[in-house]
C-alpha positions in Angstrom: 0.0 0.0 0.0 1.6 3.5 -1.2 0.8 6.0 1.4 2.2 8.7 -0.3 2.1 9.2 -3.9 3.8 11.8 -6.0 3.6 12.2 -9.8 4.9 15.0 -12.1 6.1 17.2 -9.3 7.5 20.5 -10.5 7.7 23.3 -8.1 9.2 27.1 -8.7 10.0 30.0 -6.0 8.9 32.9 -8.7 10.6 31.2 -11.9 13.6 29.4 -10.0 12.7 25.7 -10.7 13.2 23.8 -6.9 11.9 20.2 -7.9 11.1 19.7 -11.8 9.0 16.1 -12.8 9.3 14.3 -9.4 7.9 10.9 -9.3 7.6 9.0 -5.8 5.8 6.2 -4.1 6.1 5.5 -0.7 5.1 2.1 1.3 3.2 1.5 3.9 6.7 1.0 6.8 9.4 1.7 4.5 12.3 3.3 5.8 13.0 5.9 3.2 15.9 7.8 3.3 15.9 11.5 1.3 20.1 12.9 0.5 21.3 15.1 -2.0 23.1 18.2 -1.7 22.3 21.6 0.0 19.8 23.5 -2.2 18.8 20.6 -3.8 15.0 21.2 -3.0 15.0 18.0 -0.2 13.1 20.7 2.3 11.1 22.0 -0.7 9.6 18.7 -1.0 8.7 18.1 2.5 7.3 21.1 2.5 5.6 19.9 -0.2 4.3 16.8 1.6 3.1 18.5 4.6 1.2 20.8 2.6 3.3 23.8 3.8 3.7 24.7 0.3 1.4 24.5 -2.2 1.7 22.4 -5.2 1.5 23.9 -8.3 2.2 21.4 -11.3 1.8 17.5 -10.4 0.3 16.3 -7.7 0.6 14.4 -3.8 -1.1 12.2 -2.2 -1.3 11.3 1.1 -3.3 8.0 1.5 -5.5 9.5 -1.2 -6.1 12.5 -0.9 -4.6 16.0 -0.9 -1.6 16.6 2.2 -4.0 19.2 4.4 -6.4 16.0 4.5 -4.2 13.6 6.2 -2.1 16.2 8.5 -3.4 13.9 11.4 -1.6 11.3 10.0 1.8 12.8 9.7 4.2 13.8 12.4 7.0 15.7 12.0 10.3 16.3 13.7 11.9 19.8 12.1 15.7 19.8 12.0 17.1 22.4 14.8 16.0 21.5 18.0 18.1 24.1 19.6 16.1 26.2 22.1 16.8 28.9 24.8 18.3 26.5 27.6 17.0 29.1 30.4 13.4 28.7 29.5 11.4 27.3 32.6 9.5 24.3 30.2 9.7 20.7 31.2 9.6 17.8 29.4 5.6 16.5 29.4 4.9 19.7 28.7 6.9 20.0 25.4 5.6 16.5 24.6 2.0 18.0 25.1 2.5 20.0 22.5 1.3 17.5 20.1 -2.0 17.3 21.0 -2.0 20.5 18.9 -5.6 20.1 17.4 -6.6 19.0 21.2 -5.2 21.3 23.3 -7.3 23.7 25.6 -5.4 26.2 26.7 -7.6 27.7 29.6 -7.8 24.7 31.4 -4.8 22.7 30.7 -4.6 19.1 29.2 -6.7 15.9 30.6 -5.7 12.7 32.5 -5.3 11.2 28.6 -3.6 13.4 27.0 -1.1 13.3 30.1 -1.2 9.4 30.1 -0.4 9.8 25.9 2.6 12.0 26.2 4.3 9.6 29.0 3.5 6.8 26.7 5.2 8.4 23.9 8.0 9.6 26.3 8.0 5.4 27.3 8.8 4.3 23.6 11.7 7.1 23.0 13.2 6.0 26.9 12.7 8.8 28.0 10.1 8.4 31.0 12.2 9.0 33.7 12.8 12.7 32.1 9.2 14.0 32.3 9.6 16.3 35.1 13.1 17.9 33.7 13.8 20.9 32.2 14.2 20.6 28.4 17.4 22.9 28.5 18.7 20.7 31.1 19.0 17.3 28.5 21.5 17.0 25.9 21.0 17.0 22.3 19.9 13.6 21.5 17.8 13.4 25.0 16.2 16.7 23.2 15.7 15.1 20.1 14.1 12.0 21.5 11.8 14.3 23.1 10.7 15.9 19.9 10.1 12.8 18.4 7.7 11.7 20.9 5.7 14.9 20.5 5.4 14.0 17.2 4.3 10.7 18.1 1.5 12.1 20.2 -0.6 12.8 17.3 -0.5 8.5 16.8 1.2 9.5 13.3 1.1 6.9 10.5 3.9 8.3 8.6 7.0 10.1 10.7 9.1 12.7 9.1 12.5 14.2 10.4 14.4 16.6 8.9 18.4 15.9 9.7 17.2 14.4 13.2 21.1 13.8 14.2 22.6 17.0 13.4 24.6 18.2 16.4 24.1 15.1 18.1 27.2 12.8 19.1 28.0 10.1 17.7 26.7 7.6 20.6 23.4 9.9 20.1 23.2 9.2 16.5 23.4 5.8 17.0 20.6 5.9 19.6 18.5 7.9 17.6 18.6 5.8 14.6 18.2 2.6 16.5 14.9 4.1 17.7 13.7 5.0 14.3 14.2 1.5 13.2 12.1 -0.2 16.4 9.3 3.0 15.4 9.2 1.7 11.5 8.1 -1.3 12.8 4.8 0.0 13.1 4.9 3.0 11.1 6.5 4.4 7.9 9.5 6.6 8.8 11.2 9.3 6.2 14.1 11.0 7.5 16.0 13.7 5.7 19.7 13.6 5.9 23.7 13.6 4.9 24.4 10.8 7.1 25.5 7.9 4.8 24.7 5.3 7.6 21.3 5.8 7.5 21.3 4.1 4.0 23.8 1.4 4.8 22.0 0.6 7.8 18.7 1.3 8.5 17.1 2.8 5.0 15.3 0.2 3.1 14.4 2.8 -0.2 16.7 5.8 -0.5 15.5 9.1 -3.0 18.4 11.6 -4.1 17.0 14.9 -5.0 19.0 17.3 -6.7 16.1 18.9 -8.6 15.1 16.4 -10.1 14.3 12.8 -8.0 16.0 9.3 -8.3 14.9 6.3 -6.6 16.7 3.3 -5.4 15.3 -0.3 -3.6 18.7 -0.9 -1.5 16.8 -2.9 0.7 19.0 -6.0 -0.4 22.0 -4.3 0.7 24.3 -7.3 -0.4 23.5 -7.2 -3.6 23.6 -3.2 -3.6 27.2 -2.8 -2.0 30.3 -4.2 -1.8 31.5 -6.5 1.2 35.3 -6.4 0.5 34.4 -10.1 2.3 33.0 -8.5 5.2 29.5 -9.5 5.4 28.6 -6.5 7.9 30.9 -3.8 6.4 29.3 -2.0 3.1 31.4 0.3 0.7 30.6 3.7 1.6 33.4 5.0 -1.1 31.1 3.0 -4.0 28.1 4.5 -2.8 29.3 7.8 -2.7 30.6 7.7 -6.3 27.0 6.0 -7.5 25.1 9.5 -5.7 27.9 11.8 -7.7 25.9 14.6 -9.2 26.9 13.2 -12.7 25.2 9.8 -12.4 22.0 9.9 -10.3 20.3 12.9 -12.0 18.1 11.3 -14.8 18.8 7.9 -14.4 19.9 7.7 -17.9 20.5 3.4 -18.3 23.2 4.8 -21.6 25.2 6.7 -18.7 24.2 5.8 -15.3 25.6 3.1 -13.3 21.8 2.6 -12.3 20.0 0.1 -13.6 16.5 1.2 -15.3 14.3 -0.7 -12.6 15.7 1.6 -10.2 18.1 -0.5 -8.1 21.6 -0.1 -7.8 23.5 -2.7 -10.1 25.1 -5.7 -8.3 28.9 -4.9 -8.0 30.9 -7.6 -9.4 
């Protein structure tokens, strides 16, 4: 089941073409990872999918219908999670922000909403947090806090925009181990530079440099090279397959891409 659907995407700011004929279909709990370079049009697009922006040629879909039908069913996670460290908010109360269409502000939030956020604070670990001050965690503890405001909403499909940028390595690795237990249930899309998320943990990768390819690398030992290492994949062949020069049309004359969209088997 696609639940998102894009077809003939072009999108402009005034007559500066950002995305130009972007095709993509997206599964029901794939992992899809979005790279490409700065300025490429990666945060155009989820922009695009959120219904943030509106789409001008082409169309989305999100489970059907048009993006500001199915907000509900996306949550997102935006990419600086930076925040004045001095102000008095705690934990619960950031993750109660996600009960944005719920909230009533006069007379605070209910015994269920509560009992949601520290469930969603539960499946990111960080329960024993709620009471904190959110200036007072680090930058992965921060960021698994965002994420479970997002999942406060029950989202379908998860979105996050660099989601390990500033974070430690040991953070990075936490975070991404958390995204893979989450795709589980739902579909996860993450926006990002970090070449382990698609040696690892992406199953469907999209390079957008204006234009969109796709790739299937979830058969990652056919897709990389082991040098005889069955957990180490190439990073240096990957890096050369994603040059600017060979994933921009997915031309099967001068791409090393095959036409069905996955990367060729290295011999």
């Amino acid at each position: 089941m696609n639940v998102i659907e894009i077809r003939n995407l072009t999108f402009a700011y005034d007559k500066d073409i950002v995305l130009e004929n972007v095709n993509l279909d997206v599964e029901e709990k794939d992992f899809l990872a979005i790279i490409g370079p700065n300025g490429g049009g990666k945060s155009t697009l989820l922009k695009l999918i959120l219904g943030v922006n509106k789409v001008q040629k082409g169309s989305i879909k999100v489970f059907g219908e048009a993006p500001h039908k199915n907000l509900s069913s996306i949550g997102y996670v935006p990419q600086n999670t930076n925040i004045n460290t001095d102000f008095p908010i705690k934990v619960i109360e950031v993750v109660l922000m996600g009960h944005v269409g719920e909230k009533r502000p006069l007379f605070g939030y209910g015994k269920d909403e509560i009992a949601c956020a520290m469930g969603a604070l539960s499946q990111v670990g960080m329960q024993h947090y709620a009471q904190n001050k959110i200036g007072s965690l680090s930058g992965g503890q921060r960021q698994r806090v965002m994420i479970a405001r997002a999942l406060c909403a029950h989202p379908r499909i998860l979105i996050l925009d660099e989601p390990t940028a500033s974070i430690d390595t040991k953070g990075q690795k936490e975070i991404y181990e958390l995204l893979r237990l989450l795709n589980k249930e739902i579909t996860v899309i993450v926006v990002s530079h970090d070449i382990s998320v698609i040696l690892e943990y992406a199953n469907k990768a999209a390079h957008v440099n204006r234009t969109l390819s796709f790739h299937d690398i979830s058969d990652k030992k056919k897709t990389f090279h082991t040098h005889g290492d069955q957990d180490h994949f190439c990073e240096i062949e990957l890096l050369e397959m994603l040059g600017a020069d060979s994933c921009n049309t997915c031309n099967p004359d001068t791409d090393p891409l095959e036409p069905a969209g996955k990367w060729r088997e290295a011999k």
